[in-house]
N, CA, C and O of each residue as an XYZ file, in Angstrom:
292
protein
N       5.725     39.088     32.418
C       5.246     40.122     31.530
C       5.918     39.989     30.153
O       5.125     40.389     29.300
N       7.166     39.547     29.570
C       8.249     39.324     29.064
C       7.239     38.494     28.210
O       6.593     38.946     27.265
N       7.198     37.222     28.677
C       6.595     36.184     27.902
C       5.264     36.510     27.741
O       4.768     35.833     26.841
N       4.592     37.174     28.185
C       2.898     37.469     28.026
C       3.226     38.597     26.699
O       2.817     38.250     25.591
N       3.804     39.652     26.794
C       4.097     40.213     25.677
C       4.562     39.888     24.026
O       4.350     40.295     22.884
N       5.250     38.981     24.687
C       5.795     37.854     23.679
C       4.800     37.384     22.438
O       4.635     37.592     21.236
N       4.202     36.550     23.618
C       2.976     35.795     23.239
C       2.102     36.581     22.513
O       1.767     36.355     21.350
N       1.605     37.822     23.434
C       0.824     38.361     22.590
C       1.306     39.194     20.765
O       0.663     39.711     19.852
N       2.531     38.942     20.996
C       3.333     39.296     19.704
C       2.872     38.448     18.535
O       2.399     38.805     17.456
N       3.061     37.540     18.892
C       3.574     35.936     17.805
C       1.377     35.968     17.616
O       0.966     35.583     16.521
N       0.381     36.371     18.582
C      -1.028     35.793     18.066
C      -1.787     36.615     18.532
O      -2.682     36.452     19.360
N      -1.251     38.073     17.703
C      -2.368     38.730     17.624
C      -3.118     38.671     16.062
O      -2.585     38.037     15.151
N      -4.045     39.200     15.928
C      -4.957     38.811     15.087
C      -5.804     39.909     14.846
O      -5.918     40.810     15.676
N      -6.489     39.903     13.629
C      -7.682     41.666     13.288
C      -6.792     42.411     12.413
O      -5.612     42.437     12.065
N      -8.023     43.071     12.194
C      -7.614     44.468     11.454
C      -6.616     45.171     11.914
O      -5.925     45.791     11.106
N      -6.322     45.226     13.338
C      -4.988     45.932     13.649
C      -3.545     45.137     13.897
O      -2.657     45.500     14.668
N      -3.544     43.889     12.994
C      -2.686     43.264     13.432
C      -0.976     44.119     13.206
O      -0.133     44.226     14.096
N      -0.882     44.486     12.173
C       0.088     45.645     11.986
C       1.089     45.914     13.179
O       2.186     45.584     13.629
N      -0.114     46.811     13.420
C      -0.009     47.838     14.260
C       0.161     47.162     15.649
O       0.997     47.698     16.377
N      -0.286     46.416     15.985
C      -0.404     45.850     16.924
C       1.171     44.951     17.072
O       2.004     45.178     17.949
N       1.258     44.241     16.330
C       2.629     43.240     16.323
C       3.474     44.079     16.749
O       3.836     44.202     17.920
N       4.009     45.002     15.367
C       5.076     46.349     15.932
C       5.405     46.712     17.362
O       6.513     46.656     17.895
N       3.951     47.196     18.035
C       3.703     47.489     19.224
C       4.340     46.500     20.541
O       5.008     46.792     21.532
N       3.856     45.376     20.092
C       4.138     44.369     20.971
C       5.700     43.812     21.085
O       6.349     43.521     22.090
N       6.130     43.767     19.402
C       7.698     43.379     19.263
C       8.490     44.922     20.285
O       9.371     44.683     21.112
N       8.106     46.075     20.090
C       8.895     47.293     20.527
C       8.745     47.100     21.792
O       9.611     47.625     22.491
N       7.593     46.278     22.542
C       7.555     46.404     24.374
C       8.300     45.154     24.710
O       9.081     45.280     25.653
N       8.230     43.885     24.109
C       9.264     43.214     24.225
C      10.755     43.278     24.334
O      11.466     42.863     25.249
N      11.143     43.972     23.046
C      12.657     44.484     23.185
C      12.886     45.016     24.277
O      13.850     44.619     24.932
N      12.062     46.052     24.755
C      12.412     46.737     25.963
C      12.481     45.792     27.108
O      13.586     45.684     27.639
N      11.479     45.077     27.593
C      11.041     43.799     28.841
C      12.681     43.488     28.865
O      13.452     43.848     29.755
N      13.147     42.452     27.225
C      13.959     41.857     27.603
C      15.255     42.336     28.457
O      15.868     41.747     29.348
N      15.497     43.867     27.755
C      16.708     44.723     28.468
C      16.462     45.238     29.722
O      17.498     45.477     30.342
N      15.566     45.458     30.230
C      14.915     45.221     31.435
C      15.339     44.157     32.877
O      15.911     44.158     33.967
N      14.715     43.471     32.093
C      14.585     41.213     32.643
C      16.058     41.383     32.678
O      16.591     40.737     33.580
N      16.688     41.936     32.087
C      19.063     41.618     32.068
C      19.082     42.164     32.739
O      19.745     41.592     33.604
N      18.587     43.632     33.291
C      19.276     44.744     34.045
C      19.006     43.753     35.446
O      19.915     43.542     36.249
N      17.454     43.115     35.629
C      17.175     43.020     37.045
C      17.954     41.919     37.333
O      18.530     42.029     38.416
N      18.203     40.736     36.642
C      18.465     39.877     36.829
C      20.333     39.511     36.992
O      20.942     38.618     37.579
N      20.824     40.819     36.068
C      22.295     41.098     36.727
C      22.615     41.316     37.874
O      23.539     40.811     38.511
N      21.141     42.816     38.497
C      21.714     43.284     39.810
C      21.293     42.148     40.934
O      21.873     42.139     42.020
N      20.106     41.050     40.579
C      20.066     40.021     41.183
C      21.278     39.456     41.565
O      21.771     39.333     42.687
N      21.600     39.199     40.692
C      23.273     37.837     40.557
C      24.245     39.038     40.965
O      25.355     38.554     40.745
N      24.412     40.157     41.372
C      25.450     41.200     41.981
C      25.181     41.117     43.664
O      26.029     41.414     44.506
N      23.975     40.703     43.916
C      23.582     40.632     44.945
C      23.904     38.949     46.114
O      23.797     38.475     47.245
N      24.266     38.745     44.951
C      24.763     37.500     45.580
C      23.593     36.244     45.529
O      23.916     35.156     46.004
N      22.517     36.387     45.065
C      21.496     35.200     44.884
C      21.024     34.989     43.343
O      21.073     35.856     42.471
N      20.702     34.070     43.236
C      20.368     33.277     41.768
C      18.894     33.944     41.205
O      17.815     33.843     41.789
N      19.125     34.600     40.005
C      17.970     35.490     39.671
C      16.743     34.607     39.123
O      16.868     33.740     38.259
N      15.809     34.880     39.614
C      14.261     33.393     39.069
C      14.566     33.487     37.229
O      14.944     34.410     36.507
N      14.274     32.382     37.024
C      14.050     31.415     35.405
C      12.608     31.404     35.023
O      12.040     31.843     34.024
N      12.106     30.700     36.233
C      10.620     30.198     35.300
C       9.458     30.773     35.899
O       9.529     30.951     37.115
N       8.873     30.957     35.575
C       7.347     31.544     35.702
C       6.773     31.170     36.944
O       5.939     31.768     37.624
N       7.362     30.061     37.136
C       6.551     28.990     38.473
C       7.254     29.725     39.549
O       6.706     30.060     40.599
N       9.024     30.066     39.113
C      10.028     30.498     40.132
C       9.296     32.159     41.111
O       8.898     32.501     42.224
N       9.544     32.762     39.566
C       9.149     34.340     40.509
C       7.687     34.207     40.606
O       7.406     35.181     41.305
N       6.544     33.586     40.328
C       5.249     33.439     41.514
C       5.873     32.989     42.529
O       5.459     33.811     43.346
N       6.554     32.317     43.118
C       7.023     32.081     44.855
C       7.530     33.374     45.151
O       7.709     33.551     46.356
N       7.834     34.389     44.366
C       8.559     35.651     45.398
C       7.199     36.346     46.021
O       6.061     36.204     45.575
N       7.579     37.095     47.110
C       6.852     37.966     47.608
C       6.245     39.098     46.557
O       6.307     38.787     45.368
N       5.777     40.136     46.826
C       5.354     41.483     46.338
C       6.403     42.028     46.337
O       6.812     42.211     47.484
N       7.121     42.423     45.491
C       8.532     43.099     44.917
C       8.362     44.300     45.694
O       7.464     45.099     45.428
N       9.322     44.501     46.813
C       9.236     45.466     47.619
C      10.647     46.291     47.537
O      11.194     46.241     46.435
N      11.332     47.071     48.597
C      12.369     47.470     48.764
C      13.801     45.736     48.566
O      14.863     45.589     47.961
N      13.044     44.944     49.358
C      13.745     43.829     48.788
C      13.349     42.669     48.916
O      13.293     42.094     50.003
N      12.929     42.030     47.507
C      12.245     40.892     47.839
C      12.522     39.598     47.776
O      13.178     39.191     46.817
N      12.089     38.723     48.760
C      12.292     37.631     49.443
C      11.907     36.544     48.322
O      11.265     37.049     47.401
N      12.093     35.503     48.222
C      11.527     34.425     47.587
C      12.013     33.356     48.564
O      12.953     33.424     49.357
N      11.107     32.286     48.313
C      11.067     30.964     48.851
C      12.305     30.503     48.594
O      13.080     30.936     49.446
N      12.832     29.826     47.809
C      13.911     29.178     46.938
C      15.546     30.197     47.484
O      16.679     29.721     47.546
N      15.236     31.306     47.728
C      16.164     31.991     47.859
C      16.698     31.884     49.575
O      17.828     32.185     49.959
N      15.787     31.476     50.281
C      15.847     31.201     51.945
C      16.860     30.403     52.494
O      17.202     30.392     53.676
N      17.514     29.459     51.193
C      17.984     28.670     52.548
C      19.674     28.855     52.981
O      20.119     28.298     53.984
């Protein structure tokens, strides 16, 4: 979501580009402090918090606690 937000930061386009960028830079900032919080209590937890895009598609449906492939062995 982080990087899709991102993205949509850096190429949006139109009449509302303004407005729109702003928008997108302010949900980013937030994602990123976010993406730290989860990825601390990840690494508190004792397993290696996902990197790449490819990584957290292998996790399950983010449940009470979720499993990933990579994280199994």
């Amino acid at each position: 979501m982080y990087l899709n937000t991102h993205n949509f930061h850096w190429n949006v386009t139109g009449p509302m580009f303004n407005t729109l960028h702003l928008m997108f830079e302010t949900q980013y900032n937030e994602l990123v402090l976010a993406v730290d919080s989860i990825a601390e209590r990840i690494r508190a937890l004792g397993v290696y918090a996902p990197v790449a895009t490819r990584t957290s598609r292998s996790c399950r449906r983010f449940r009470k606690r979720t499993v990933c492939r990579q994280w199994k062995k």
